[in-house]
Structures are given as C-alpha cells and as structure tokens.
N, C-alpha and C positions, 0 to 999 in steps of 0.2 A: 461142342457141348461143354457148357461149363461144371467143370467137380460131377456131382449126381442131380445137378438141374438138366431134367429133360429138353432137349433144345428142337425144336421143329422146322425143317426147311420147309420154304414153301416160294411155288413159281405160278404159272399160267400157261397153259394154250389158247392160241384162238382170238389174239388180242384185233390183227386186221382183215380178217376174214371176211365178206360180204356177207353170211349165211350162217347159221349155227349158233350153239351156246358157244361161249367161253368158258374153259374148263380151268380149273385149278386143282392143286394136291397139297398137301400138308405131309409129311413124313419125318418122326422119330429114328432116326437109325443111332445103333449100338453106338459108342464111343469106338471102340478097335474095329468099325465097319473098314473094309476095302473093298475097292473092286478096281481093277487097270484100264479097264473098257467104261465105265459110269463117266458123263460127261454133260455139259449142257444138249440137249437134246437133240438139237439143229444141228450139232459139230456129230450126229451117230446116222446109222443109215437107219433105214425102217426094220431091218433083221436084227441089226445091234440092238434098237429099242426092245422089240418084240422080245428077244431074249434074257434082256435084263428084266424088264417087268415082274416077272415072277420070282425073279432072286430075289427086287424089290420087297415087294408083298410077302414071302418068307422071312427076309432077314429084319425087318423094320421091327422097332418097337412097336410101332401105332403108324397109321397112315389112312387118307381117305382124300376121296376127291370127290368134289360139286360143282355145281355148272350153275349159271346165269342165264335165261334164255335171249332170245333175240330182242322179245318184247319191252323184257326189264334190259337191255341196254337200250334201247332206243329211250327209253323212259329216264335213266339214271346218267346215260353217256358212257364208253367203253372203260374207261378210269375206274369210275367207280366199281364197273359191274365186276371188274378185275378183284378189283379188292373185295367186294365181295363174295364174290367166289371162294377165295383165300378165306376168307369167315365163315363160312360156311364148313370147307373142309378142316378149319381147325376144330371147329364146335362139335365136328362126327369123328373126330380123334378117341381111341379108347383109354388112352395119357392127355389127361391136358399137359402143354409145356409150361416149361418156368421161363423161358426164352425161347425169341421167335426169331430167325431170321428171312430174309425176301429178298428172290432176285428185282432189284432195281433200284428205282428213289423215288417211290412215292408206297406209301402205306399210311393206313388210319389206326389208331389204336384198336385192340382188339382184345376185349372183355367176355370171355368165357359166361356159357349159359348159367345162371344162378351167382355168378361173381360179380365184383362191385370195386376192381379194379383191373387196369387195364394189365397185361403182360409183356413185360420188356419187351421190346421188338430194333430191330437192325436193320434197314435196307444196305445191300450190295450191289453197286453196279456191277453185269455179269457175272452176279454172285456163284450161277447154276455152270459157270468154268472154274471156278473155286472152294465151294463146299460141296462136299457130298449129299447132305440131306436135302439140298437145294435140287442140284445135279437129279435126285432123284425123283422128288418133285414135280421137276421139267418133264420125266420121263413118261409118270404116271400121269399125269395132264393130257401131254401129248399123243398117248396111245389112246388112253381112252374117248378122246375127243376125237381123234380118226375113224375107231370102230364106228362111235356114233354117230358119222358121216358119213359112214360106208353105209347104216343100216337106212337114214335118210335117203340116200341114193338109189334104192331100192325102190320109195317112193315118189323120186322124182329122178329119174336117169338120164333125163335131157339136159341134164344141169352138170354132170360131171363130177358130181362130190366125190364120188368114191377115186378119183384121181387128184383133183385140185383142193378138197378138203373145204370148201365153202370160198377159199381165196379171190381174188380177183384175173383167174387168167384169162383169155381171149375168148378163149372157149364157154368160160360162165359167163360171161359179159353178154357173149351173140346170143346165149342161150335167154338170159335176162332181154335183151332188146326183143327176141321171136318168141317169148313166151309170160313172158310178166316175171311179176316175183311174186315167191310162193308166201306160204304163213311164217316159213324160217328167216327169212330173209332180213337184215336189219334194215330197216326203213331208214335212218338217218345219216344211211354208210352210203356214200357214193357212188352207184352202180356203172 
C-alpha cells in the first residue's frame, strides 16, 4: 500500500481446470495487516485456507470475488477470462483502489465503472508468496471456487468435483470418456 492510496491485491483460481468457472478476488487489506500462516494458497492445506477466510473477510478493507463461467472462457480463452474475473471482482469492491497489484505477468488495464481512466496496476511473478493482499486474494478465490465445486458435485457426482475440484485427474477423465461432458465443462480444454 502506498502512503493512504488504497492498494488492492488480486489473484485467480481455477486457471487449468477441465470444469467450472474461474474465480478471482480483489482484497484491500489495512496497511499494519499481518498474519504468520497467510500465503499463496497452494503453499496452505484446505484447513489453513478455511480458517484464514474469515479473518480475511473481517480484517480487509474491501474485498470480493467473481467468476467467469465455462462458456465465456471457451468464448474469450482462459487468459482473458482470468483477467476478467480480476474485473469483475475489482468493480464489486466497496473501496475502489488507487493501485492494483496481481499475481503474475499478464494483466489488462482496469477502469473502474463510471471512470475514464485506467488504475495503476503491477503484475508480480508469485506475487500471492509476497504480498499479503495478493496472498489473500489467492485464498478467497480458492475457497470459494471449491465450495462451488463441491455444490456442482452434488449435481453431477460421477465426475468427482467435490475431490479433484474440476482438475484433470484420472478419475474426471474415465468419468468424461463413460459419461460425456456436462454444461460445466470447458469445451476448448482438453479432456
């Protein structure tokens, strides 16, 4: 965060997934945030995630997350729908920021609804092991993109989401070859 410009991290889940939306998060967190356990997402177990979440969601200044669905990446390709996402959750922020940052190296400028210029913005390679509001980001993405695979699963249980999360393992694959693909399913992603 720089000085009292609001700085917004922001990451993705869901980038190689066969199945599902792609989720993203936006997150303001305080300047003197800490936490010992916050980290890129992947480096936490599923209990660590769970638990930080709501510390999340308490301590943040602003935060939110949106999803792309399967259809609009097949239509856009997974890049963009990434980044999209990322826009989406910055536009349902209750802080716009005066600075963005994002884990990676690819981002598009991002112009706030009713503004008429774009907001600084930063990609970080593995940023979400180096900033916090990134780190957090990751977290809120990640969980919320699970639940929403677990409730899918629900509706389609032969497929295993609620373990492999839409991914590519052995298990969705047989499933995909003995059963088709469903409406989630990205068509342009290699089954």
């Amino acid at each position: 965060m720089i000085a009292d410009i609001p700085e917004a991290g922001c990451d993705e889940a869901g980038r190689g997934p066969l199945a599902g939306p792609v989720f993203a998060a936006a997150v303001i967190l305080p300047h003197d945030f800490e936490n010992e356990i916050l980290n890129d997402s992947k480096q936490l177990t599923e209990a660590q995630r769970d638990m930080l979440r709501p510390i999340i969601e308490s301590s943040a200044i602003a935060w939110a997350v949106a999803e792309v669905s399967a259809e609009e990446i097949d239509r856009i390709n997974i890049l963009n729908a990434s980044i999209l996402a990322m826009h989406r959750a910055l536009a349902q922020l209750s802080v716009q920021p005066g600075h963005i940052i994002v884990d990676g190296n690819r981002f598009k400028p991002y112009i706030p609804p009713g503004g008429i210029m774009a907001v600084p913005h930063q990609t970080v390679v593995k940023g979400d092991g180096k900033y916090m509001s990134i780190a957090a980001a990751s977290v809120l993405a990640k969980t919320y993109r699970d639940a929403y695979m677990r409730r899918l699963s629900e509706e389609y249980p032969a497929y295993g989401w609620d373990r492999n999360m839409g991914y590519p393992t052995p298990e969705h694959r047989k499933a995909i070859r003995q059963f088709g693909l469903t409406p989630y399913h990205r068509k342009t992603f290699r089954s």
